[in-house]
C-alpha positions in Angstrom: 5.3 -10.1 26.7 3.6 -8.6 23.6 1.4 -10.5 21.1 3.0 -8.4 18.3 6.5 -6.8 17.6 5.8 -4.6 14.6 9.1 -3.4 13.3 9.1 0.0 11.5 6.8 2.8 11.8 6.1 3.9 8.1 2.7 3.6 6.6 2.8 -0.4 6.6 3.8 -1.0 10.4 1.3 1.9 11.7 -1.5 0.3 9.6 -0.7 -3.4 11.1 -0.9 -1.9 14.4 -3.9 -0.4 14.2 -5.4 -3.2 12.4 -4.1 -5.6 15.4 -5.4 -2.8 18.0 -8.9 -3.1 16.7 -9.1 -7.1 17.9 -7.4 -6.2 21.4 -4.0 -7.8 20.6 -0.9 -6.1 22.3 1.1 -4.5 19.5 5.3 -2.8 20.1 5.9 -0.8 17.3 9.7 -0.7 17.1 11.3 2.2 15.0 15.3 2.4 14.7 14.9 6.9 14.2 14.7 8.9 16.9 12.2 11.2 15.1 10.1 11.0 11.9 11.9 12.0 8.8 9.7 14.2 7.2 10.6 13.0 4.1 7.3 12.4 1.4 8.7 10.2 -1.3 5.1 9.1 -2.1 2.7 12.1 -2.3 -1.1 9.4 -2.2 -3.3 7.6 -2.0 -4.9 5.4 -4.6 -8.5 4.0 -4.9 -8.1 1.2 -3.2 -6.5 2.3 -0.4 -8.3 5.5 -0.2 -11.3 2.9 0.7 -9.2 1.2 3.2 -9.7 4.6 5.3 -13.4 5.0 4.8 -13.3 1.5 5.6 -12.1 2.1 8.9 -13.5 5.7 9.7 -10.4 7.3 9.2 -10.9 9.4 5.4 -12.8 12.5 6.4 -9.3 13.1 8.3 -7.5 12.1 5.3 -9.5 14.3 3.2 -9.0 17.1 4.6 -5.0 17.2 4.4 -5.2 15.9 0.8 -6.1 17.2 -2.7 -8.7 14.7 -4.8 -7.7 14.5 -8.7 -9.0 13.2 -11.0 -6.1 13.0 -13.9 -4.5 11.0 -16.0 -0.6 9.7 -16.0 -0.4 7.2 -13.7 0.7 4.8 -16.0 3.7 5.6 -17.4 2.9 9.3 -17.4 0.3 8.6 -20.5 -3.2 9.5 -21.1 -4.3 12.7 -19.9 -8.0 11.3 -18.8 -9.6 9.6 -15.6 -11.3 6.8 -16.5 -15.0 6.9 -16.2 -17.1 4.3 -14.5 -14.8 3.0 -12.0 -16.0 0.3 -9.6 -15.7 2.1 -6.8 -17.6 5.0 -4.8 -14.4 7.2 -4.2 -13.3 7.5 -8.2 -10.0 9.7 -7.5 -6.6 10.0 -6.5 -5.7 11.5 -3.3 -2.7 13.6 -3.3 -1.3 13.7 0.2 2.2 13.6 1.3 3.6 10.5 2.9 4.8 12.2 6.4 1.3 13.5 6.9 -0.2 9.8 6.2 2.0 8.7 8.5 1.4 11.0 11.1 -2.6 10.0 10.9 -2.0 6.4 11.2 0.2 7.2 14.2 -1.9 9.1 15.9 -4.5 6.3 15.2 -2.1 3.5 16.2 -1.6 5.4 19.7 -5.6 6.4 20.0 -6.1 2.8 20.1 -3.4 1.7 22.2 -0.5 1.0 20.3 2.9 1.3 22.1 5.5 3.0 19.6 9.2 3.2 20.3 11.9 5.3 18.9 15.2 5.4 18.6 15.1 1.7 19.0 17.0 -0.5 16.7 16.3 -4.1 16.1 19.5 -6.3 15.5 18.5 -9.6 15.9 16.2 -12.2 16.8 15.5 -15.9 17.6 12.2 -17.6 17.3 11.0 -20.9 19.0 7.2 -22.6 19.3 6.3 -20.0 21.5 7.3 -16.8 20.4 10.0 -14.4 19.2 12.8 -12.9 20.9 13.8 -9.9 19.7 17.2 -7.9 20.6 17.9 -4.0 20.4 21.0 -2.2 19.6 21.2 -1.6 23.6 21.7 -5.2 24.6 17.9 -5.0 25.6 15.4 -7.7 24.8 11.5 -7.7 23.8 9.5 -11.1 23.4 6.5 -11.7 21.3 4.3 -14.2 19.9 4.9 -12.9 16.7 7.4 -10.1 14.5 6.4 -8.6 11.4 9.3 -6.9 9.8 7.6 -3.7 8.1 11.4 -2.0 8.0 11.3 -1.6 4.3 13.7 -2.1 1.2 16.5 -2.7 3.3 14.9 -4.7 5.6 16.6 -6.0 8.9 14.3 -8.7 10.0 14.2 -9.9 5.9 18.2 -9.9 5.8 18.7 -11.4 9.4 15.1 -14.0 8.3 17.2 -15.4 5.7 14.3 -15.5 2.9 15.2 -15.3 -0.4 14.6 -12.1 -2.5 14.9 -12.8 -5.7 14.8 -10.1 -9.0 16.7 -7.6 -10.8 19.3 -5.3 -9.3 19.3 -1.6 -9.9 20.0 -0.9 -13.4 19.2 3.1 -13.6 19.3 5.3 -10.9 17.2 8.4 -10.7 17.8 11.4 -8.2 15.1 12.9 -6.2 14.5 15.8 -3.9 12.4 19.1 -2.8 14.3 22.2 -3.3 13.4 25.9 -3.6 14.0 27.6 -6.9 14.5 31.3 -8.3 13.0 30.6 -12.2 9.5 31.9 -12.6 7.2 28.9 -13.1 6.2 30.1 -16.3 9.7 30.0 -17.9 10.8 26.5 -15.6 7.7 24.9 -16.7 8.2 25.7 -20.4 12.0 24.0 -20.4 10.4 21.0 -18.4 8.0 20.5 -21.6 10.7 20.5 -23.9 13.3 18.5 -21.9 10.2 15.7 -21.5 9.8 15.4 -25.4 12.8 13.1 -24.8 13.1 12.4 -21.6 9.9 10.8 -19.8 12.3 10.1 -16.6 12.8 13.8 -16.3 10.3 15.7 -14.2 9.1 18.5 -11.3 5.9 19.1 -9.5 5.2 22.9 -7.4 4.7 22.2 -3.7 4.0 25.8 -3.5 5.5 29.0 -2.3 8.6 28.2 -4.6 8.8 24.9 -3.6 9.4 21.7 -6.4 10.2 18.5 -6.7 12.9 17.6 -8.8 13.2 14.3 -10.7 15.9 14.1 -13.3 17.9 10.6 -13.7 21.5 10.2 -12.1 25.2 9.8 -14.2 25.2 6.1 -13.3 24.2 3.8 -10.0 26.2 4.9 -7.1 28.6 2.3 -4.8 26.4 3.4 -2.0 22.8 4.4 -2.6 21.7 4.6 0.7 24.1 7.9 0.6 22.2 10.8 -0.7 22.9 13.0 -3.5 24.8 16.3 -2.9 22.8 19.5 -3.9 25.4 19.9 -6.5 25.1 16.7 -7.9 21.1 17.5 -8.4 21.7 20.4 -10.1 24.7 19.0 -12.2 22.2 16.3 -14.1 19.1 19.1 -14.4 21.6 21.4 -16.0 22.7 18.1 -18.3 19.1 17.7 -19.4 17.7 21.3 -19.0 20.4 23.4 -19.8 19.6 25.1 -16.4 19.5 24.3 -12.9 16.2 26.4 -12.2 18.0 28.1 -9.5 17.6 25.5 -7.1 18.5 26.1 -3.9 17.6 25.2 0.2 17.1 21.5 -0.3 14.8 20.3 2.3 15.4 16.7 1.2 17.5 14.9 -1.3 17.5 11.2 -1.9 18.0 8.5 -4.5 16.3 5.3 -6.1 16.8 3.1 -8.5 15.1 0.4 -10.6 15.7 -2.5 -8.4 12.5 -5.0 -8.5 12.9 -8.0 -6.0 10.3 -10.2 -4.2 10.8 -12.4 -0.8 10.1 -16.0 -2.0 7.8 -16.4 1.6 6.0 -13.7 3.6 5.7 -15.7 6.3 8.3 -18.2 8.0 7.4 -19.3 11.2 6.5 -16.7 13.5 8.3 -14.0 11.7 6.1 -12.2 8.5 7.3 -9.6 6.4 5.0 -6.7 4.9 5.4 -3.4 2.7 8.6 -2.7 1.0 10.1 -5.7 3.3 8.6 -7.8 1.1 8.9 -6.5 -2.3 10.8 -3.3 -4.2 9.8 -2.0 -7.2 10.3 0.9 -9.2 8.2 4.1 -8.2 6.6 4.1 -11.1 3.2 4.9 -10.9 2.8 5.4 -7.1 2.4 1.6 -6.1 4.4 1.0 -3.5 3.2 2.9 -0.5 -0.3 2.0 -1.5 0.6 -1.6 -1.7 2.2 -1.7 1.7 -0.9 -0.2 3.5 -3.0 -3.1 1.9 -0.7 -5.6 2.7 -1.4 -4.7 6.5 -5.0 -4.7 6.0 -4.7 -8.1 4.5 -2.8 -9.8 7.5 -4.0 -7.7 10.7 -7.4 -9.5 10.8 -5.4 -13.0 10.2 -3.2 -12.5 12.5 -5.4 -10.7 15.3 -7.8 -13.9 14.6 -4.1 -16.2 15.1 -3.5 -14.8 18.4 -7.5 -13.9 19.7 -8.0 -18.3 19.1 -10.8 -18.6 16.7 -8.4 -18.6 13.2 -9.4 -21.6 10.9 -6.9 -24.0 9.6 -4.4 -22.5 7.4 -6.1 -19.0 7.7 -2.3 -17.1 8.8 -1.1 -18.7 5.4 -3.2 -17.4 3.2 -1.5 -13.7 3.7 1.3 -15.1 1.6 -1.0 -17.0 -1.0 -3.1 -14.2 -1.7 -0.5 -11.4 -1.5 2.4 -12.8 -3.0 0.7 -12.8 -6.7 -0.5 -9.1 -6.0 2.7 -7.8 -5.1 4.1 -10.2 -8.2 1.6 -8.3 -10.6 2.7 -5.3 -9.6 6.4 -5.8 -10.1 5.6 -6.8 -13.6 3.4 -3.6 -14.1 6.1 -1.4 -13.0 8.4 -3.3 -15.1 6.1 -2.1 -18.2 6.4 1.3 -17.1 9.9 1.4 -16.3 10.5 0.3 -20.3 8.1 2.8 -21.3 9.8 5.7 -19.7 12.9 4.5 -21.6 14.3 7.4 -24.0 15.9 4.3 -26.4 14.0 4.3 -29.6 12.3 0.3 -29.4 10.6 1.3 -26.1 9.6 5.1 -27.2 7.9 3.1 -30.4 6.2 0.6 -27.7 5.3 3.9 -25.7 3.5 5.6 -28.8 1.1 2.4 -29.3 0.3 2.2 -25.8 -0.6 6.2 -26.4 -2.9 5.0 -29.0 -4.4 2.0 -27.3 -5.1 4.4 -24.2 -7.0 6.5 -26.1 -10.3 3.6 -25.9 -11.6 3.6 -22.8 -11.8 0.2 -21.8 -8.3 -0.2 -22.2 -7.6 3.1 -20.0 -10.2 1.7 -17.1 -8.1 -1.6 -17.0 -4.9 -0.3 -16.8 -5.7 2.5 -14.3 -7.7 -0.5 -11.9 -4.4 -2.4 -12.0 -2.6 0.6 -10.8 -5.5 1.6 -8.3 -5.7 -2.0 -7.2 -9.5 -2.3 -7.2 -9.1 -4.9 -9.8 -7.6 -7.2 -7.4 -9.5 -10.6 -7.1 -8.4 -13.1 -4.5 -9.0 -16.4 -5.5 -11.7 -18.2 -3.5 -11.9 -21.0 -6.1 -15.4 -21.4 -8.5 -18.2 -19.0 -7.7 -20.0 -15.4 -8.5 -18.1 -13.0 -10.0 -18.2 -10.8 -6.5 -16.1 -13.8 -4.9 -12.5 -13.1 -3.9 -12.9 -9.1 -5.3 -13.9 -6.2 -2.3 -16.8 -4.8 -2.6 -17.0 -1.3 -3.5 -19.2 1.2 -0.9 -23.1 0.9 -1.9 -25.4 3.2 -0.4 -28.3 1.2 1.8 -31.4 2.2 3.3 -30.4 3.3 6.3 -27.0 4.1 5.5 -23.9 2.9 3.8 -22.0 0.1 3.6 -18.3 1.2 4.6 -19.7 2.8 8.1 -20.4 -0.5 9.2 -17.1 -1.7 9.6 -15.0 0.4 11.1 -14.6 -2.0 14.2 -12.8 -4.8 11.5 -14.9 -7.4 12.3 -16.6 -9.5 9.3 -20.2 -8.6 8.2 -23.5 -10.7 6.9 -24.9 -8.2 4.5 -28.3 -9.8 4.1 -31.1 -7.9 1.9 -33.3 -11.5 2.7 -33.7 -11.2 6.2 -34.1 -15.2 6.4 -30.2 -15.5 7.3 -28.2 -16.0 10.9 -24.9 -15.9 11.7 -25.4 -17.7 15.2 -22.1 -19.4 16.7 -20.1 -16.3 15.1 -22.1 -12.9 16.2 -18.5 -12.1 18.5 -16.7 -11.5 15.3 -19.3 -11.4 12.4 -22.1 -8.7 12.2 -25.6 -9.3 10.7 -26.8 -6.5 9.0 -30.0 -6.9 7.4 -30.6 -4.0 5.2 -31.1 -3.5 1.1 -29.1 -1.3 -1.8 -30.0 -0.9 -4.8 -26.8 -0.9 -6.3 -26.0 -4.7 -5.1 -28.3 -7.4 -7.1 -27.3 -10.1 -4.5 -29.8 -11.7 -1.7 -26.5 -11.5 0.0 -22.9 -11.2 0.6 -20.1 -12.4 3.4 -17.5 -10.2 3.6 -14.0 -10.7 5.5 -12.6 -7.9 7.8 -10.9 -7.0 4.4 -14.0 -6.0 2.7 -13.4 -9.1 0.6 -16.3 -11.2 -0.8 -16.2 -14.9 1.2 -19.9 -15.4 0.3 -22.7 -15.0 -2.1 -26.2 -16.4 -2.0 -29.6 -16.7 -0.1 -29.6 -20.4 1.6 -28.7 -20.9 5.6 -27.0 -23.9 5.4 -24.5 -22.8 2.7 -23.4 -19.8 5.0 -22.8 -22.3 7.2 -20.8 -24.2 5.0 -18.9 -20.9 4.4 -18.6 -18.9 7.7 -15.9 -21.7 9.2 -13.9 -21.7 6.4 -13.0 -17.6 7.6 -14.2 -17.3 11.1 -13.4 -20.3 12.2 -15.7 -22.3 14.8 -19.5 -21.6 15.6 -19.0 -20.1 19.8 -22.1 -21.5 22.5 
């Protein structure tokens, strides 16, 4: 029996299992393909979850398969300028493609001791008091304490849960794949500028050696959109918009998505949770959803490693829903914005020329672009500092910096007072008592998360605070 059935291994599911692998909990990763897809749909990283890795020691591998940039466009393709004075030590985007972050958190997952299956296809399950049962397309059956379904928009363990997902239904379709091409990039990028005067759902980006992405929107929503679009029918709507199909030829991928933007009413029910895309669907727009998956996982594996290792406070599994549920809700309405904005009708092109102008000041460019990044996300701990509920951003200390000390996942006492003890919880908080510079606070609590549970200088209201996340003072 395994504490954890993880079903699907795209970014979300690997993450969750190496989250859970880090507190000694016995993960299954169950995956329905025989072999990984190779597919990239999303091509980074954002801030937020490009500290996730240094978090947990795993960016300098990151870093050097990916490309930092520091450009604008991520919201709605407008504004051509980074934002200066992020909150945050890693102020970039890291282009990487999705099959190679995949392949790192894999390769993590199994480092750690993470069993992953292919070729293995959930197709149902029952849950009692004790645990899940979970059955395979071969008759075969796997019990756990606990499923996560982490099988994305199309979810099995959602559609099987029963949960509600309510939202809007595809509206607009847009087609989508990596092809080779025979126009110089001088001439192809030239028609791309023109055809994007009118058209801000029309796009390509060079992968190199003749290589590009093409994203041009489809004649209609298709009966089936889990069917891919021919070659022809790719090159059919570029030539519609273009006036040329760029020569495109050798697809190594073609696929489809459309503006669909749903939400499960409850992320948990019972022993079965739902994370990533299994959870919530949402436009592309601005390169939200992969990120947003990852960080759901980083949210719940500590919960639900705490869940199964005994210590979890009351109610401590439940707040994965109450915290994530309005994030992923936020985001749904942001990519709503976009989606409107990339409209070519004339109300939303007017509405995308003021945004233009309101971009232009840089406090409105810094908030929009921490929405996107999701440093801006505050959890809400109730009445406190201004630090409570938000991560804290990477600050340099004396003898070091903060991120390196928790790689292991465990919560940490940074204390710049040396007067503090976290005595009764040392087997899953560390006391580090060091100072920064950058952080005016005697000192902080933070989660496994890198969220802020604590702030202030007096023993016995840590103690009033350390339960309330780590559960129950040990010896």
């Amino acid at each position: 029996m395994f504490d954890v059935i993880v079903v699907g291994s795209g970014p979300t599911g690997l993450m969750l299992a190496g989250e859970l692998r880090l507190h000694g909990v016995r993960v299954l990763v169950l995956e329905k393909e025989t072999e990984p897809s190779g597919q990239s749909r999303a091509l980074g990283l954002h801030v937020r979850s490009v500290e996730v890795m240094d978090q947990r020691g795993l960016l300098d591998q990151f870093l050097a398969l990916g490309q930092q940039f520091t450009v604008g466009g991520f919201f709605a393709g407008i504004g051509e300028r980074w934002p200066e004075r992020l909150d945050t030590a890693h102020s970039y985007v890291l282009g990487i493609p999705q099959s190679t972050t995949e392949r790192l958190l894999a390769e993590r997952a199994a480092e750690l001791g993470a069993e992953i299956r292919r070729g293995c296809e959930l197709v149902g399950f029952r849950q009692d008091d004790e645990g899940v049962t979970v059955e395979l397309a071969d008759s075969t059956q796997v019990r756990a304490r606990y499923l996560v379904g982490c099988d994305g928009g199309r979810s099995t363990v959602r559609k099987l849960l029963g949960v509600g997902f309510p939202g809007e239904p595809t509206r607009v379709e847009t087609l989508l794949g990596e092809v080779e091409v025979t126009m110089p990039p001088e001439e192809l990028a030239a028609a791309v500028a023109e055809v994007r005067k009118e058209h801000s759902r029309f796009g390509t980006m060079p992968l190199g050696d003749g290589v590009y992405r093409l994203i041009v929107p489809a004649d209609g929503v298709a009966e089936d959109r889990s069917v891919p679009p021919t070659l022809e029918e790719l090159k059919q709507q570029v030539r519609a918009f273009a006036g040329t199909d760029f020569g495109a030829h050798s697809p190594r991928w073609l696929s489809r998505f459309g503006d669909a933007t749903r939400l499960v009413e409850h992320y948990r029910t019972g022993r079965v949770l739902l994370a990533g895309d299994a959870a919530h669907v949402h436009p592309p727009t601005g390169g939200m959803g992969l990120n947003l998956g990852i960080q759901d996982a980083f949210n719940l594996g500590w919960k639900l490693a705490a869940d199964l290792n005994g210590w979890s406070p009351e109610g401590l599994l439940d707040t994965y829903h109450t915290e994530r549920h309005p994030v992923a809700a936020n985001v749904l309405d942001n990519t709503r914005v976009q989606t409107e904005l990339l409209s070519s009708e004339p109300g939303p092109r007017a509405v995308r020329r003021l945004v233009s102008e309101l971009m232009e000041f840089e406090e409105v460019n810094r908030y929009l672009i921490e929405k996107i990044t999701a440093i801006a996300v505050r959890y809400d701990f109730g009445e406190g500092h201004e630090l409570l509920g938000r991560r804290l951003r990477d600050v340099k200390l004396k003898r070091g910096r903060l991120y390196d000390l928790m790689h292991d996942g465990r919560g940490l006492l940074l204390d710049q007072t040396g007067r503090l003890s976290v005595t009764g919880w040392a087997d899953r908080v560390d006391h580090v008592i060091d100072v920064s510079e950058e952080l005016d606070v005697p000192a902080v609590l933070l989660r496994p998360d890198g969220h802020v549970a604590w702030v202030g200088e007096e023993q016995r209201d840590l103690l009033d605070h350390l339960p309330k996340w780590f559960g129950t003072a040990t010896g």
